[in-house]
VEXBA-861158 format. One record per residue: x, y, z of N, C-alpha, C, O, CB in turn. Coordinates in steps of 0.05 Angstrom, whole numbers, plus 5000, padded with zeros to 4 digits. Each point is the difference from the previous one (the first is absolute). Last residue first. Glycine has a CB too. Layout:
BEGIN
XYZXYZXYZXYZXYZ...
//
This chain:
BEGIN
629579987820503049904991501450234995502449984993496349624987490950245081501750114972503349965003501350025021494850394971495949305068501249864975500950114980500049924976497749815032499850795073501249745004500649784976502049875001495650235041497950694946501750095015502349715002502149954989494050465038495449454950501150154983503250074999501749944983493750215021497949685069501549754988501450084977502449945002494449745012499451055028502649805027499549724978501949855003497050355071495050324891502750084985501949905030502449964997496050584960492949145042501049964978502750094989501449904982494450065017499550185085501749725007501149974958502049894993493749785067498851124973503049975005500849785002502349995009497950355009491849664910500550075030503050045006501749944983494449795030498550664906501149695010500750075025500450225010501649574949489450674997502350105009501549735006498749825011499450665007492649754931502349855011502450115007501250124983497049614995491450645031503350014973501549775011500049975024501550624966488249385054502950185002501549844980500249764995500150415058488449904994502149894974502950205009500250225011495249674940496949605116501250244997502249884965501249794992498750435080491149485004501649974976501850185001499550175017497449664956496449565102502050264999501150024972501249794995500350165054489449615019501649964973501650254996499050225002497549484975500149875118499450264981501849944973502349945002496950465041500448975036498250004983498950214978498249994984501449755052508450115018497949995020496850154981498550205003506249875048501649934890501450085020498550095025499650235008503649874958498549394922498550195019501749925028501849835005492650194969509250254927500049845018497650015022499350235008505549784980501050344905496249935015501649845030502149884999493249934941510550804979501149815025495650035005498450184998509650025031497150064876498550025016499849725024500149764996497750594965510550224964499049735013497149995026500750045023505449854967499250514911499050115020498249725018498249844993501950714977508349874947499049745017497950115023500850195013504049524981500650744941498150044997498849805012497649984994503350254973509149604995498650295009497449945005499649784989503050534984504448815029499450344983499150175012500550025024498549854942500349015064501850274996499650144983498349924985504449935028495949315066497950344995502550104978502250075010494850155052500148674944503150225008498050264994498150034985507649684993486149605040503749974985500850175005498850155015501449664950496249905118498650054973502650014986502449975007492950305002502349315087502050064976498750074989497849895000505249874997495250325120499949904970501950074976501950165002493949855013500950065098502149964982498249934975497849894999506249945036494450585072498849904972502450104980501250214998493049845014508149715099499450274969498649814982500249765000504950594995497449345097500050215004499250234972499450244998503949535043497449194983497250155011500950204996497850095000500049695033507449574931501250075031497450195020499950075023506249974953494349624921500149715028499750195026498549955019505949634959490551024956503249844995500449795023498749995021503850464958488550004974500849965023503049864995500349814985494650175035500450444898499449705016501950085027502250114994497449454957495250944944502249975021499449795023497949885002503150614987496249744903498949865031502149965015501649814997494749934988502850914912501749815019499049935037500350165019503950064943494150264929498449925021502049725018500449764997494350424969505650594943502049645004498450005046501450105018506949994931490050434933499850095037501749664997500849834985492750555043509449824878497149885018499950065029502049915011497849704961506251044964500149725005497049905021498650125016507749934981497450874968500549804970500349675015501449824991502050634973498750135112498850204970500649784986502049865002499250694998496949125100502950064990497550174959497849974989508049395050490850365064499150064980503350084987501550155012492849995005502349155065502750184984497750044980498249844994507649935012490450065098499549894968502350264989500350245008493149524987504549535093501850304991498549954971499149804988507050245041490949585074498950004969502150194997500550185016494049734977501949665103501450114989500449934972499649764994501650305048492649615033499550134968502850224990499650214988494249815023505949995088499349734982499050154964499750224989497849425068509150705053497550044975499449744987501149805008500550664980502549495096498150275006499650134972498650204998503449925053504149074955496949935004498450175008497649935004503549715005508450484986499350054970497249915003498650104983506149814991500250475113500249814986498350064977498650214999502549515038503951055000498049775015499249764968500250024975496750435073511350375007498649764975497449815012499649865020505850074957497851085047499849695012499749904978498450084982499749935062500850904958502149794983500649845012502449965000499550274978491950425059503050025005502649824979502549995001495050095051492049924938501750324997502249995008501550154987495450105020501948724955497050245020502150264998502350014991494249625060505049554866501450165028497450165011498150094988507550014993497149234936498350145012501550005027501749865012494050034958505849874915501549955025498150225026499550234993506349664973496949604917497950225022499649895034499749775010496850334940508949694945499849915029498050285007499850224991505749465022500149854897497950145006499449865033500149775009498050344931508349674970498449835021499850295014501950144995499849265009501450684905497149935006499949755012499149784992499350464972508550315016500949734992497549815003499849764997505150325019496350895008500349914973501149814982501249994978498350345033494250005082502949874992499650014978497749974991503749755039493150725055500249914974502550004981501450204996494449935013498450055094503149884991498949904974498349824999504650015049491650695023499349914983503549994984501250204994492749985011502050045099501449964987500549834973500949785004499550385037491950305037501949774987502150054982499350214987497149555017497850565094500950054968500649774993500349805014501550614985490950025059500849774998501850064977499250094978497049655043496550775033502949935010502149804990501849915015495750225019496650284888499150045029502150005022502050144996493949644989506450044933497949875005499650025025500549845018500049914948508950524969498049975023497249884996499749904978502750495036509049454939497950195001498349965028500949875019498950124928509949925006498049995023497950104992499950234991502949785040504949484904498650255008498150005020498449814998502350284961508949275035497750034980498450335006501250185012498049194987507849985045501150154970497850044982499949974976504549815023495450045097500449644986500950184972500849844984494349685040502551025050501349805027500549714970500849775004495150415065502651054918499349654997501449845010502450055003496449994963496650985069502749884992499449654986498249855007504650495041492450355004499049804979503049924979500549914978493650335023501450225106501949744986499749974972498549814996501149915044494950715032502250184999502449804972501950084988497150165079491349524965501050104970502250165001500550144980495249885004502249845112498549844986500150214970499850244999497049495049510450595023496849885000500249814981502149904992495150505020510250234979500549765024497649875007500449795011503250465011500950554900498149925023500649815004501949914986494950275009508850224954500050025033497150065010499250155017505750064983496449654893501850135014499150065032498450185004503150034948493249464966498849965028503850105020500249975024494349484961505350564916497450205001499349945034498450165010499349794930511349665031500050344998495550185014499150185013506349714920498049035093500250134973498950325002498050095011501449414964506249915102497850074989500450114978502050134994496249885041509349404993499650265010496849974982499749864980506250455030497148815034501250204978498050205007498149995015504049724942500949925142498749914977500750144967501950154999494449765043500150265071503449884985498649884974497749924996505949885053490151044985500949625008502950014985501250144984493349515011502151285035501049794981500449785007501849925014499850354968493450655068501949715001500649894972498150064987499649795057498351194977499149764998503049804997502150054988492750154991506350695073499449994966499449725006501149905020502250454946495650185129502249944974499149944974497850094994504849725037491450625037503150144997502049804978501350074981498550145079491249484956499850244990502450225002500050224989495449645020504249195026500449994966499450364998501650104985496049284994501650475106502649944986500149944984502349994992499049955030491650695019500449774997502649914991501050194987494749835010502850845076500249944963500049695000501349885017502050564964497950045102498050114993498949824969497749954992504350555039506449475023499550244991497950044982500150154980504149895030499849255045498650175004500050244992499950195016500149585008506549524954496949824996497650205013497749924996504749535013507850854982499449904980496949884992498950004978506049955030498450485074499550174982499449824977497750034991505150345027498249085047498250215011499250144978497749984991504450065051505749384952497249844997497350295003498350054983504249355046506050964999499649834970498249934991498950114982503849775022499250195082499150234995499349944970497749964992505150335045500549015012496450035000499850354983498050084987500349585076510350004948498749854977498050165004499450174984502249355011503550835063500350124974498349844979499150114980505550055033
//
């Protein structure tokens, strides 16, 4: 009765991902726009409370605080983390309204894994923060709004009375 099983189930012609629905790693649930894929960029969920972005196969994760300490964080297509020495020249520059750009040199953290830095506190409306890094020698920019990260309102959260 097993082999018959095995028989029908593995001979019928069809690959076995092509009868069932793709796998889910264990793990948090994917974000809505990559919903049940399982490859390479299937992932962009945030692994530190910040925004994913891409670069080819390469994401990172750009963490901005409104206590202005600031992290950027790299991963290959599957979200491996890979270490923080697969970019250099990492650079943020804050443009906040009615205030001087503010150009901040990010630095490798003890542990090798993120570029860290402080600028002053992000707050109000209208903040726009440009991320430069290169990346196996190609220079990468991208500008984005500030958004605080989820680690700002889980502390929030946590020191309120």
């Amino acid at each position: 009765m097993l082999l018959l099983a095995l028989t029908v189930g593995c001979g019928n012609g069809t690959e076995p991902h092509a009868a069932m629905p793709p796998s889910q790693p264990a793990g948090p649930p994917r974000d809505a726009q990559h919903q049940g894929l399982s490859g390479p960029h299937g992932d962009h969920t945030s692994h530190h409370g910040g925004m994913v972005l891409m670069s080819g196969d390469v994401h990172y994760e750009v963490v901005l605080a409104k206590n202005g300490r600031h992290e950027i964080w790299f991963s290959d297509a599957m979200r491996n983390e890979l270490p923080a020495s697969v970019a250099s020249a990492v650079v943020m520059e804050v443009a906040r309204p009615d205030a001087p750009l503010e150009t901040i040199q990010l630095a490798i953290d003890d542990a090798g894994e993120a570029w860290v830095a402080r600028s002053r506190p992000l707050e109000g409306d209208g903040i726009m923060v440009k991320v430069r890094y290169a990346l196996q020698g190609e220079p990468h920019e991208i500008e984005l709004p500030f958004v605080p990260s989820t680690k700002d309102a889980k502390d929030t959260k946590e020191h309120q009375f």
